[in-house]
Every structure is written in structure tokens, then in C-alpha cells.
VOPAGU-2260 file (C-alpha; in pm, 1 decimal, decimal comma):
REM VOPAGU-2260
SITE   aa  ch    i         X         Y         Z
SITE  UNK   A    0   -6871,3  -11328,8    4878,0
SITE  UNK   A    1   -6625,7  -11018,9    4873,8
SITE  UNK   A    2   -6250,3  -11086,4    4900,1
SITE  UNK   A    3   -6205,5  -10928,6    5167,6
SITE  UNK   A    4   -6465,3  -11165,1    5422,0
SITE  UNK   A    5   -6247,0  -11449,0    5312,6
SITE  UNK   A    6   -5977,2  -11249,3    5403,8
SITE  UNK   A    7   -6104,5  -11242,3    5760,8
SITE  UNK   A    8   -6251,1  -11558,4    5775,3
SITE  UNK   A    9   -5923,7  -11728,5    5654,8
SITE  UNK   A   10   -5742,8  -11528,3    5928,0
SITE  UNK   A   11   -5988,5  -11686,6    6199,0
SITE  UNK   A   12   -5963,7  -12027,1    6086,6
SITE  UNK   A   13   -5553,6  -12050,0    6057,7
SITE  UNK   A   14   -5551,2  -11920,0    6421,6
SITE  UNK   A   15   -5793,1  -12112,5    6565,9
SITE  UNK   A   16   -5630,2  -12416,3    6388,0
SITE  UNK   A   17   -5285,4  -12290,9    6480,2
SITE  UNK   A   18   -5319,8  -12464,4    6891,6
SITE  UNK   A   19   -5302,7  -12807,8    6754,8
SITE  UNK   A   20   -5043,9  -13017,7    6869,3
SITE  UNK   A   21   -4939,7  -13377,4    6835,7
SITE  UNK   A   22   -4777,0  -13623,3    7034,0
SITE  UNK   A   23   -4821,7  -14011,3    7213,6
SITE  UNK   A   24   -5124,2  -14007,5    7447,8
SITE  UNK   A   25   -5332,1  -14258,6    7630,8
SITE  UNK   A   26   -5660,2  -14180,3    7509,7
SITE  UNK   A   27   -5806,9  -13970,9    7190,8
SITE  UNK   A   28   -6130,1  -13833,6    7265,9
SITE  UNK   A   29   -6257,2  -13747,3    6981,1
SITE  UNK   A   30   -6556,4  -13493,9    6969,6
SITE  UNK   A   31   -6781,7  -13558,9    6707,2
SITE  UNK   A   32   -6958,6  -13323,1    6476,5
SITE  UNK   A   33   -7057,2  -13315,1    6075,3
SITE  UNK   A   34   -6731,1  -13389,1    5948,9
SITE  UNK   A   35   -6619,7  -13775,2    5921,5
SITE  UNK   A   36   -6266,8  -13643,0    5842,3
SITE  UNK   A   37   -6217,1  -13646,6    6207,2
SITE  UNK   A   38   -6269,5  -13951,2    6292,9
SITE  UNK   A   39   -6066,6  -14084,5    6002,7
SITE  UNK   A   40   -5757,6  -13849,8    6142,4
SITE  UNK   A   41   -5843,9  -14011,1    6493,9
SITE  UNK   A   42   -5835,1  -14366,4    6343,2
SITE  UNK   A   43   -5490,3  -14299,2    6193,9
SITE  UNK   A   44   -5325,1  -14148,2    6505,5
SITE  UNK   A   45   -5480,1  -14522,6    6683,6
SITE  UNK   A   46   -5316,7  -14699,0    6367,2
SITE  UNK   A   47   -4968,7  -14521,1    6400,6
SITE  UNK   A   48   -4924,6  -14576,8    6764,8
SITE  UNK   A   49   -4984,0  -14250,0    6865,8
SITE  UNK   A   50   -5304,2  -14274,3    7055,4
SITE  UNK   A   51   -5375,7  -14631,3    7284,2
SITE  UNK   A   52   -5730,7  -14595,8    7271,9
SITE  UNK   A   53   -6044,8  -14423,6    7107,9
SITE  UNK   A   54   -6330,6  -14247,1    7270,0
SITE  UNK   A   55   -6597,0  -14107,9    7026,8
SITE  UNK   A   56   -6783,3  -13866,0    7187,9
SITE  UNK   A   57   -7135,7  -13688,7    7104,0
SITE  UNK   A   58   -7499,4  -13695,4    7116,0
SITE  UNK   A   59   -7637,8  -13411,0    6835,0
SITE  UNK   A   60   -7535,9  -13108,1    6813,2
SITE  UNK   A   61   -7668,0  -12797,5    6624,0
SITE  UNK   A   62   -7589,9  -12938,3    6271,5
SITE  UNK   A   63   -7626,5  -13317,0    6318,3
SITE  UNK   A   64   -7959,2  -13320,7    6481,9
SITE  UNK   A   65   -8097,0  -13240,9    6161,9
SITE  UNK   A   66   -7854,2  -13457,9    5948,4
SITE  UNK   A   67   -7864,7  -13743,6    6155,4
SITE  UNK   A   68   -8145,3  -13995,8    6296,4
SITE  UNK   A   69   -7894,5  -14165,1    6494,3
SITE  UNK   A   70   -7595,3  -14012,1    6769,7
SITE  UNK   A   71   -7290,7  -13910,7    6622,1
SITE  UNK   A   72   -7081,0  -14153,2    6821,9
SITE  UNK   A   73   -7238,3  -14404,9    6633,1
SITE  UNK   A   74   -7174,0  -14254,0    6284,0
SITE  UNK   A   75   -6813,6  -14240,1    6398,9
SITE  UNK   A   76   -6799,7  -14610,9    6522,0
SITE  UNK   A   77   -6946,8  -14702,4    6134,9
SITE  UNK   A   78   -6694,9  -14523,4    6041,3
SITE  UNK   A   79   -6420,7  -14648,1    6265,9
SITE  UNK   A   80   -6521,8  -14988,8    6121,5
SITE  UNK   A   81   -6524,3  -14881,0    5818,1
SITE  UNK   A   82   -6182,1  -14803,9    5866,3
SITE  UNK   A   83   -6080,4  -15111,2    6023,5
SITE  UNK   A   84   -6053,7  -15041,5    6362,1
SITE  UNK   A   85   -6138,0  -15296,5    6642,2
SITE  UNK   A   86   -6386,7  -15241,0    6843,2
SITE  UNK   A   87   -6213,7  -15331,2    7144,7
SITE  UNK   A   88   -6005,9  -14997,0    7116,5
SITE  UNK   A   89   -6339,1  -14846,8    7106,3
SITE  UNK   A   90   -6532,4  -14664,6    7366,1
SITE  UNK   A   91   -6842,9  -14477,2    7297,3
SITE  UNK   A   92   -6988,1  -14154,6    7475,8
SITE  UNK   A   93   -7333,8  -14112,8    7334,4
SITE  UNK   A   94   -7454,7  -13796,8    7549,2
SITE  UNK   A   95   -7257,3  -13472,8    7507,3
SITE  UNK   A   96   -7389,2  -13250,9    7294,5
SITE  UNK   A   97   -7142,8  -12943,4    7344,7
SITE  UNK   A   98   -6741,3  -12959,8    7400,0
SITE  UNK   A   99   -6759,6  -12897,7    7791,6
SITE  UNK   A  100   -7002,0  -13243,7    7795,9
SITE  UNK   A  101   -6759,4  -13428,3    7558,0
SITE  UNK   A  102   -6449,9  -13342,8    7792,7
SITE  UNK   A  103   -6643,5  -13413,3    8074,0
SITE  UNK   A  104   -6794,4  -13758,3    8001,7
SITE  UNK   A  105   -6519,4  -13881,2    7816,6
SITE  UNK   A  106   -6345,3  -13820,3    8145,5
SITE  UNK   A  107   -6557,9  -14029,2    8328,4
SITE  UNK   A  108   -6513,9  -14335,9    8100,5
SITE  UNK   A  109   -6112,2  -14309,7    8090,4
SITE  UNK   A  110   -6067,5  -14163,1    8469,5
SITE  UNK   A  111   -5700,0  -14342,2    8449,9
SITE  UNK   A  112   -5578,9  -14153,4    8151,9
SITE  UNK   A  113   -5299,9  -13868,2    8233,8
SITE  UNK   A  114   -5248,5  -13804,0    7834,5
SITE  UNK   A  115   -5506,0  -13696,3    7635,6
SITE  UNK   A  116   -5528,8  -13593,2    7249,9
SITE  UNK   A  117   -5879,6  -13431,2    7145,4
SITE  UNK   A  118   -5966,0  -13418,5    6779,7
SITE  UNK   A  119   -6165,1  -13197,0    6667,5
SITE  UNK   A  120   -6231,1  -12944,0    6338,6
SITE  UNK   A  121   -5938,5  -12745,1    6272,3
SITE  UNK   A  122   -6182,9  -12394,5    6365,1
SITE  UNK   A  123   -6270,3  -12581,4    6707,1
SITE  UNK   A  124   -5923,4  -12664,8    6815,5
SITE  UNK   A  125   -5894,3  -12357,4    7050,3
SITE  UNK   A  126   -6174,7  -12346,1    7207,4
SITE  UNK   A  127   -6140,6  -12740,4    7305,7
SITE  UNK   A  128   -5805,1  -12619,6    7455,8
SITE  UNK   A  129   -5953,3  -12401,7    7662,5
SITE  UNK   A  130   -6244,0  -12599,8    7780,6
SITE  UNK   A  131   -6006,4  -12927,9    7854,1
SITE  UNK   A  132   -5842,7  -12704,1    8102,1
SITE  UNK   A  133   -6144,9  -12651,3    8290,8
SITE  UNK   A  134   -6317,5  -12987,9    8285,5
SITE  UNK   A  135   -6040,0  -13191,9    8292,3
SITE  UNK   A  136   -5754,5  -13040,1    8488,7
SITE  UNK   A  137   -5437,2  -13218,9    8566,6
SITE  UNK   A  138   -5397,5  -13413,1    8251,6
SITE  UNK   A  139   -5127,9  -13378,7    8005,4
SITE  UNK   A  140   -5390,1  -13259,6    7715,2
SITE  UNK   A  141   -5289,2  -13162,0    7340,7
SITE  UNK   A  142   -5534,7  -13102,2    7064,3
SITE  UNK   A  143   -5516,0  -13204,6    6703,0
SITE  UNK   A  144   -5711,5  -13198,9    6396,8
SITE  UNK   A  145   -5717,1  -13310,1    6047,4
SITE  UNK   A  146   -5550,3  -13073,3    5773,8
SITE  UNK   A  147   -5791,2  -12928,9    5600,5
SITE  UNK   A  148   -5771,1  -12599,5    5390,6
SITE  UNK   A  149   -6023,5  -12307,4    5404,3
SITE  UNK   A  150   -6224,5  -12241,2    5197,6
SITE  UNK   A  151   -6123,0  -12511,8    4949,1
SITE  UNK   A  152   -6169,4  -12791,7    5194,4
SITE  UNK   A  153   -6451,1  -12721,1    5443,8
SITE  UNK   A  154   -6732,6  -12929,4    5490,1
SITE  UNK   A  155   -7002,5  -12926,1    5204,0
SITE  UNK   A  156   -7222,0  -13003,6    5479,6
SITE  UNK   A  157   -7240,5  -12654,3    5613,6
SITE  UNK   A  158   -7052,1  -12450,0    5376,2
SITE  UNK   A  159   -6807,1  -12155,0    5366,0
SITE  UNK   A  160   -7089,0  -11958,3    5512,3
SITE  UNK   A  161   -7190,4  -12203,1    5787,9
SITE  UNK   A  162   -6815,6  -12227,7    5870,9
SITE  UNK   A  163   -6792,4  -11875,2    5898,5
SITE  UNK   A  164   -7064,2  -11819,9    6120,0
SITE  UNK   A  165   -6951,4  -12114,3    6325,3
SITE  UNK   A  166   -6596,8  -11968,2    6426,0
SITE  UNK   A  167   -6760,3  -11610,0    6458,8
SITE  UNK   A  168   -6986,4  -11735,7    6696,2
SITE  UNK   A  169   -6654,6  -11923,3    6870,5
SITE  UNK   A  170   -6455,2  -11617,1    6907,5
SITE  UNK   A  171   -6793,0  -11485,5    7102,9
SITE  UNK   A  172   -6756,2  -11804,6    7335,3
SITE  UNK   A  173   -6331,3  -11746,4    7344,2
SITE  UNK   A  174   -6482,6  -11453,7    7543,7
SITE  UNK   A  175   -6761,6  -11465,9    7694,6
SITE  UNK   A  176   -6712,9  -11844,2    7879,4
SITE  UNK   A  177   -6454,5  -11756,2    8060,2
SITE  UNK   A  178   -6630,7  -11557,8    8292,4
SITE  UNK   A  179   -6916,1  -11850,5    8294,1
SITE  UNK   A  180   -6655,1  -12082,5    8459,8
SITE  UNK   A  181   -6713,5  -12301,7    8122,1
SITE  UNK   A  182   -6333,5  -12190,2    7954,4
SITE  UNK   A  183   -6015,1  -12090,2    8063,6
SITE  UNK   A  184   -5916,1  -11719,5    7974,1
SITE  UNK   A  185   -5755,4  -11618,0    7649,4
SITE  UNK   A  186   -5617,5  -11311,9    7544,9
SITE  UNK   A  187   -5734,6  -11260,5    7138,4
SITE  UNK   A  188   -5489,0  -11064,4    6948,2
SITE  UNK   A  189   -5575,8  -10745,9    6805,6
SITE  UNK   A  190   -5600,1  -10863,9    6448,1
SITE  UNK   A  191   -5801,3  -11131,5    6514,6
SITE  UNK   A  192   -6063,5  -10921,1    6704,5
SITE  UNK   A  193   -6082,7  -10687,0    6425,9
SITE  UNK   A  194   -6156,6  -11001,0    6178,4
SITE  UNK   A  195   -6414,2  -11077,4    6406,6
SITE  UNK   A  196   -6580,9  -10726,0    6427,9
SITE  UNK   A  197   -6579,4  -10748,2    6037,6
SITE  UNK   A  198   -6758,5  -11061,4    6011,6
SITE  UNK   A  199   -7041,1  -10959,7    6283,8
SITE  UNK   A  200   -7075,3  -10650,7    6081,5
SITE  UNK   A  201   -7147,6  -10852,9    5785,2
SITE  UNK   A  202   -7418,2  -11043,1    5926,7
SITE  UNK   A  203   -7243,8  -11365,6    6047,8
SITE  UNK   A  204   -7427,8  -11355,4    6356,9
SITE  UNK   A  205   -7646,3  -11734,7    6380,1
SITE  UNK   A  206   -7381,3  -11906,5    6603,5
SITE  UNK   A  207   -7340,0  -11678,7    6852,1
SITE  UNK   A  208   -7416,9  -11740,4    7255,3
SITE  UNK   A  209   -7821,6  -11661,8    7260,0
SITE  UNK   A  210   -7951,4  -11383,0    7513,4
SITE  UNK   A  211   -7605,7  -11292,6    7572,5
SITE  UNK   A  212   -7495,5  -10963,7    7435,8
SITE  UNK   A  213   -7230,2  -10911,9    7184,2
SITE  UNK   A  214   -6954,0  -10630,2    7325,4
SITE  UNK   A  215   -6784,4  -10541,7    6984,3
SITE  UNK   A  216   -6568,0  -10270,8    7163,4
SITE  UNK   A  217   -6386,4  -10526,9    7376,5
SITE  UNK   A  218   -6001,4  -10531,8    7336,9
């Protein structure tokens, strides 16, 4: 792989990553995926105090339906264990399969909570952001994510090339769900667009929104 798609894929990654925040919360909903590092980085913000409770949230999604026989939320909860977490700061959410449904029912199990911390993939941090605004509105809601370094560190369950066409196919989402009520709106920086334009042009195109066109001249 050239020097200079890493070049654009690195930029993507450290600002998609760069909207995490930390800080005390009621509840960490954490949206499941492939990587377990997630959950461990939830399990240590429960274990410093920062977080009160757990929610592990997710179905399958379009890597773990094939790595997987059971939901992720379980995987996490083995893992949770694992880790030494009680199950009694536990709850499970074993039906979302995208971020909007892993806001969304989470909400419904932990109605009460008013601050909320959602862990997620350092690429994914973003667009959770932007979808907690939508689907749950009047919280206090921060995002974090474990610290992991691209490309060194990504998961070796989809690869520098899976991860790539992962965010590219985010950045299509950072614009196209807004006007699908599923996002709020975000203004992308030039630099980052161009990145994006690169990567399209160099075939990363397998995670992007299906049926909906791809407007590469958008500012």
C-alpha cells in the first residue's frame, strides 16, 4: 500500500478519533463491534469510578455476523467477566445492529440517566457524536475510546484495509445522514474531504451507504 493512502487514511482516523472526551457519567453505553479492546476500556472507566454503570449494546453487525454465532453483547459480557466485573453493573442490549439502534435502545433501558459516555472504536467516535444528538437529546453525552494507533494497532480482524474502507464509508454517512434525520450536521474540513476523495479514488468504496450516490464534489 503506497505511502501516501496511509497518509490519508491516518489523517481520517486521528480526526475522527480526535471528538473523544472523558469525564464522570451515569451510564457507559458501550457499542459493540469486532474489537474487545472496547469493552476492556469500558470496564476500566466502571473500575476507576468514572462510569456508574455498563450497558453493552449490539446484535451483529457487518463484521461480527460472520465472526460470531452468538450477539456481541454477549461476547462483551464474557469479556466483562473475564475482566472481573459484576454482573450487577451490567445491562445488556442484544438488538441494535447500527449506532442509531445502540443509542436508541440503550436509552430505553437507562431512561433516568442525564450523563452518558459511549465507547466506541477510535474511527467511530464522531459519527456516535453525532447520532447521540439525534436519538438521545437532552443528555449530557461525551464519547470515548480506547487508544489505539493506526496502522500499528488496528484490529487484525479486519485489517488496515477493512479499517480504511470502514471510515471512508463513515465520512459518506458524516454527510449524507444528516439530511436522513439519522445525524446531526457536521461541517468536514477541507483536508479531510480531500483525504476522503483520495481514498474513494483508490477503490475504498465497500462501506459506503448502498443505492445512495457518492457526491465527490461536495465542499
Amino acid at each position: 500500500m503506497s505511502t501516501l493512502t496511509m497518509q490519508h487514511a491516518r489523517r481520517l482516523w486521528e480526526y475522527m478519533s480526535s471528538f473523544k472526551t472523558r469525564a464522570p457519567c451515569d451510564v457507559a453505553v458501550v457499542c459493540c463491534s469486532y474489537d474487545l479492546r472496547v469493552c476492556d476500556h469500558a470496564c476500566e472507566l466502571l473500575e476507576s469510578g468514572l462510569a456508574r454503570q455498563l450497558v453493552l449494546s449490539g446484535n451483529t453487525g457487518n463484521w461480527t455476523r460472520h465472526l460470531w454465532s452468538k450477539p456481541e453483547a454477549q461476547v462483551f459480557l464474557e469479556r466483562a467477566r473475564a475482566k472481573g466485573v459484576a454482573e450487577s453493573s451490567v445491562l445488556l442490549e442484544e438488538r441494535a445492529t447500527h449506532f442509531g439502534e445502540n443509542i436508541s435502545f440503550s436509552r430505553q433501558l437507562v431512561p433516568h440517566a442525564r450523563t452518558v459516555t459511549f465507547v466506541t472504536k477510535p474511527n467511530s467516535v464522531l459519527r456516535v457524536l453525532l447520532t447521540a444528538a439525534v436519538r438521545w437529546p437532552g443528555i449530557q453525552a461525551q464519547v470515548d475510546c480506547p487508544a489505539i494507533d493506526f496502522p500499528e494497532e488496528v484490529s487484525n480482524i479486519v485489517g488496515v484495509l477493512g479499517v480504511i474502507d470502514e471510515m471512508v464509508g463513515d465520512i459518506h454517512r458524516i454527510i449524507e445522514y444528516p439530511k436522513l434525520g439519522f445525524q446531526g450536521e457536521h461541517a468536514l474540513p477541507r483536508d479531510i474531504l480531500e483525504s476522503w476523495r483520495y481514498l474513494l479514488g483508490q477503490g475504498f468504496e465497500n462501506h459506503l451507504i448502498p443505492n445512495r450516490l457518492v457526491d465527490v464534489d461536495k465542499e
